[in-house]
C-alpha positions as CSV (number, residue, x, y, z in Angstrom):
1,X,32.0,6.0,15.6
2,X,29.3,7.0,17.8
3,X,25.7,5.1,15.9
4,X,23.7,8.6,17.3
5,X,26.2,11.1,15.5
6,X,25.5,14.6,16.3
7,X,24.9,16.9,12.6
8,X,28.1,18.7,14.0
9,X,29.7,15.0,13.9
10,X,28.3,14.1,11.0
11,X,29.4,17.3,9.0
12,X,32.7,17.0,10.8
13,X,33.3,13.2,9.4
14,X,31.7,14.5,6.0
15,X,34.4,16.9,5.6
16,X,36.9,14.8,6.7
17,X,36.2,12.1,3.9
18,X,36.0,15.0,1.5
19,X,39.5,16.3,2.4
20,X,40.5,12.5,1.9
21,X,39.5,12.3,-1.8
22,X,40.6,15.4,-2.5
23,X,44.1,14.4,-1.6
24,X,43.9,11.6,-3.5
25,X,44.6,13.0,-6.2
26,X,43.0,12.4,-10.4
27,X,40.6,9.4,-10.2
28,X,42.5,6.4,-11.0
29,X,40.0,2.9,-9.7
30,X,36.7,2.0,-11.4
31,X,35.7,-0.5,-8.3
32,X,34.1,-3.8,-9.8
33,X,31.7,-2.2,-12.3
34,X,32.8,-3.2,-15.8
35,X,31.5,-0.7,-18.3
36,X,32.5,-2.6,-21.9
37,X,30.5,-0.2,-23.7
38,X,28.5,-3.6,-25.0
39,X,25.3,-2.3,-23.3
40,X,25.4,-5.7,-20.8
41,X,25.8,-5.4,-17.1
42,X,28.8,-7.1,-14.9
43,X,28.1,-10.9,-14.1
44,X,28.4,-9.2,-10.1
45,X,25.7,-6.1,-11.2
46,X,22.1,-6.3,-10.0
47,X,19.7,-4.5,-12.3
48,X,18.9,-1.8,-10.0
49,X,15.0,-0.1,-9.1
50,X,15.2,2.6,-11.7
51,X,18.1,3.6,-14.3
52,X,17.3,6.1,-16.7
53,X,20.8,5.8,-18.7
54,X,22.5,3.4,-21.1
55,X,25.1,1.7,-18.9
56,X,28.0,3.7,-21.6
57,X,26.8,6.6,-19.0
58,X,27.3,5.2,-16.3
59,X,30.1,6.2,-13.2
60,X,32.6,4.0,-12.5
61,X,35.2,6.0,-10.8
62,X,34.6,5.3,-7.0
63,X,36.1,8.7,-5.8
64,X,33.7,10.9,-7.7
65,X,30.9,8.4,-6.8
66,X,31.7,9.3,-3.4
67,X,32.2,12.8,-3.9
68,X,28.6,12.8,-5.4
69,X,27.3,10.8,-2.1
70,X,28.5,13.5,0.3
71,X,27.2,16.4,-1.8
72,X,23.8,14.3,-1.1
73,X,24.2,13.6,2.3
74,X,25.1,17.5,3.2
75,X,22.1,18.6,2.0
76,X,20.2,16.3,5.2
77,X,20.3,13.0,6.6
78,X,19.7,10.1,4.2
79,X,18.3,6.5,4.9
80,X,20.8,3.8,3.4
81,X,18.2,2.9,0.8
82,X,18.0,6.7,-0.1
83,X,21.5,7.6,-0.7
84,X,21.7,4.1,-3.2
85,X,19.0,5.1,-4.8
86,X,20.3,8.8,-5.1
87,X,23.2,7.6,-6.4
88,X,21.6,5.3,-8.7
89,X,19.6,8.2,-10.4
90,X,23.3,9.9,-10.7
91,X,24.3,7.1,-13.2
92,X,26.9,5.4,-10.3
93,X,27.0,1.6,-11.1
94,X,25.0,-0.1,-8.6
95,X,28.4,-2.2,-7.3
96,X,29.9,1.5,-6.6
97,X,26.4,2.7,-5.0
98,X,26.8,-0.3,-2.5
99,X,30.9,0.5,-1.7
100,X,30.2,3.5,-0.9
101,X,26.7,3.0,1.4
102,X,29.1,0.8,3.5
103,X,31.6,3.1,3.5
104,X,29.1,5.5,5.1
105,X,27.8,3.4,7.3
106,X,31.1,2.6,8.8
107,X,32.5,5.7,9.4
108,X,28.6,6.5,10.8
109,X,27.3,9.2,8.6
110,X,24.9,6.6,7.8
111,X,22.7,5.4,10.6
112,X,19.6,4.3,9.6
113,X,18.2,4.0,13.2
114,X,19.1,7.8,14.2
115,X,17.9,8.5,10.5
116,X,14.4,6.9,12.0
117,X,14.5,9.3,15.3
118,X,15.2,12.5,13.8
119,X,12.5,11.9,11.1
120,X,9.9,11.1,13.5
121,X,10.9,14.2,16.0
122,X,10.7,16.4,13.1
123,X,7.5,15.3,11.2
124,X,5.9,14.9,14.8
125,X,7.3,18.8,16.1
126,X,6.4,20.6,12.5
127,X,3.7,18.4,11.1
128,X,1.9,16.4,13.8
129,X,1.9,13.5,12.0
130,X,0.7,10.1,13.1
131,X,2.5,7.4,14.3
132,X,0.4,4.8,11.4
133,X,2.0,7.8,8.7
134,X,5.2,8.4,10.2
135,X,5.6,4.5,10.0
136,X,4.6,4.6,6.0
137,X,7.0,7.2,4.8
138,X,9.8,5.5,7.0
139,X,9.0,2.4,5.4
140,X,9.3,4.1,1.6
141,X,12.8,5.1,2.5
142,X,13.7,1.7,2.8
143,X,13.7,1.5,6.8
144,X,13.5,-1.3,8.7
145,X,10.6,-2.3,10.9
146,X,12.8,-2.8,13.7
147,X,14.5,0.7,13.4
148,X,11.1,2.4,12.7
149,X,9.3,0.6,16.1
150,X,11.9,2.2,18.1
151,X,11.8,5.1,17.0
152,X,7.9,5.6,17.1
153,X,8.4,3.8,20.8
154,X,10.8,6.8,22.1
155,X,8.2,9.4,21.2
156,X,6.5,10.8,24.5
157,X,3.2,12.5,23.4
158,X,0.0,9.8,22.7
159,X,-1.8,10.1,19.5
160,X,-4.6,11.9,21.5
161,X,-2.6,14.3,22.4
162,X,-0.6,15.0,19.1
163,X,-4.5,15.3,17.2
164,X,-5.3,17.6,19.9
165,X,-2.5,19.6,19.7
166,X,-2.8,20.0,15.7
167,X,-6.3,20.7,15.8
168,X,-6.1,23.3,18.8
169,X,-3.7,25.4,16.3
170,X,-6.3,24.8,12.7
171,X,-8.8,26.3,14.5
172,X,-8.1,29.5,15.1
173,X,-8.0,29.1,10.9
174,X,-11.5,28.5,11.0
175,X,-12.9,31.3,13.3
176,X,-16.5,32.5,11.5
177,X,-17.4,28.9,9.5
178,X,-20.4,27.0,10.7
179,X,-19.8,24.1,12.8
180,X,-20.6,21.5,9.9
181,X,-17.9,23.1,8.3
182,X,-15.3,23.2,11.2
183,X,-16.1,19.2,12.1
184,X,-15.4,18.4,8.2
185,X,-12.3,20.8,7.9
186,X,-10.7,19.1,10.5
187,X,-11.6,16.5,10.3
188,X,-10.3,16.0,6.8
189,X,-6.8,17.7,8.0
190,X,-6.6,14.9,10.6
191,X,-7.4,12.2,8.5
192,X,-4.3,13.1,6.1
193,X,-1.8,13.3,8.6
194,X,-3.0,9.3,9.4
195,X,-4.4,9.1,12.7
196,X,-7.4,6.8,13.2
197,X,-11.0,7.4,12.9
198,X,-11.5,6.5,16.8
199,X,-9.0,9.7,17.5
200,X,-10.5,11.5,14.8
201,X,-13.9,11.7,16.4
202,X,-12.8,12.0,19.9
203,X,-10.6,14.8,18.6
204,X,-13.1,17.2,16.8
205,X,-15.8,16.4,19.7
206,X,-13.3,17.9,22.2
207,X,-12.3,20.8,19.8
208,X,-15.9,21.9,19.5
209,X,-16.9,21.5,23.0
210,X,-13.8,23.6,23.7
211,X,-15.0,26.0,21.1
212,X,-18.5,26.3,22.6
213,X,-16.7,27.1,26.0
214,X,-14.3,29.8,24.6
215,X,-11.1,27.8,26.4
216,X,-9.3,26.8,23.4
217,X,-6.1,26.0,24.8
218,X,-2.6,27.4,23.4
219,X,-0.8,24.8,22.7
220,X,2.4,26.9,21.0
């Protein structure tokens, strides 16, 4: 399988797997996870992040532990770390979680590096984000730094230029305030999306002088 699967591919081989488990028939495995009903995890069972539930509640079937992973992963594209934890919160034993996360990962509906591009063209297209935040919320999916760096290293516009670009479309927002009240504003909106001060300043200065001017450009 193709590690940059198209969403058509990836919908495809989602429906596909489904089709699978439904053919199979009534559940009939529990994978590895012993559930005893003693309240004490399998020798082989890590304790995992979060778990909300006594482990009597927890899912040890592996087909409807996948069927629960590909309701997930229709909804959008998961990171590996996402989809465990997803299916963690569902009560699946963490041995299950980690069958079927490299089930998914095989069969390429789980590709953490194309996971890594699509969130940064998205969050750079609809939010103008920075490269310093994109790099933070890739790393609390669970990520990896090698994964995220190529990513951020494939996008084309500078950090000048994204700033510029978000601050060109906030101020026609701001039309009648004062320009104390424009430099904070934006300022401010900058400064949460992550870029650095140095852009920040550089940024605004350019905004106002292109304010001043009347050429605000349109950058839509």
């Amino acid at each position: 399988m193709s590690p940059e699967m198209s969403d058509d591919d990836r919908l495809t081989t989602i429906a596909g797997l489904r089709e699978l488990i439904s053919s199979a028939g009534a559940p009939t495995g529990a994978g590895n996870c012993v559930n005893s009903g003693s309240g004490e995890p399998a020798d082989n069972e890590a304790t995992p992040r979060s778990r909300s539930t006594t482990h009597s509640d927890e899912i040890t079937d592996l087909e409807e532990a996948r069927r629960i992973a590909l309701r997930r992963v229709e909804v959008r594209m998961r990171s590996c770390a996402e989809l465990k934890d997803d299916l963690l919160k569902r009560h699946v034993c963490e041995d299950l979680a980690n069958q079927v996360v490299a089930r998914f990962i095989e069969v390429g509906i789980l590709n953490d590096a194309e996971f890594a591009r699509a969130w940064v063209r998205s969050r750079r297209s609809l939010k103008m984000v920075s490269s310093m935040k994109l790099r933070r919320e890739l790393v609390a999916k669970g990520v990896s730094v090698e994964s995220i760096t190529q990513a951020l290293d494939e996008v084309e516009d500078t950090e000048a230029e994204i700033a510029l670009s978000f601050a060109r479309r906030r101020i026609r927002g701001l039309s009648g305030k004062d320009q104390a009240t424009i430099q904070r504003r934006l300022s401010a909106q900058l400064a949460r999306r992550g870029f650095a001060y140095s852009i920040i300043q550089k940024t605004v200065h350019q905004i106002m002088k292109e304010t001043e001017l009347g050429t605000i450009a349109d950058d839509e």
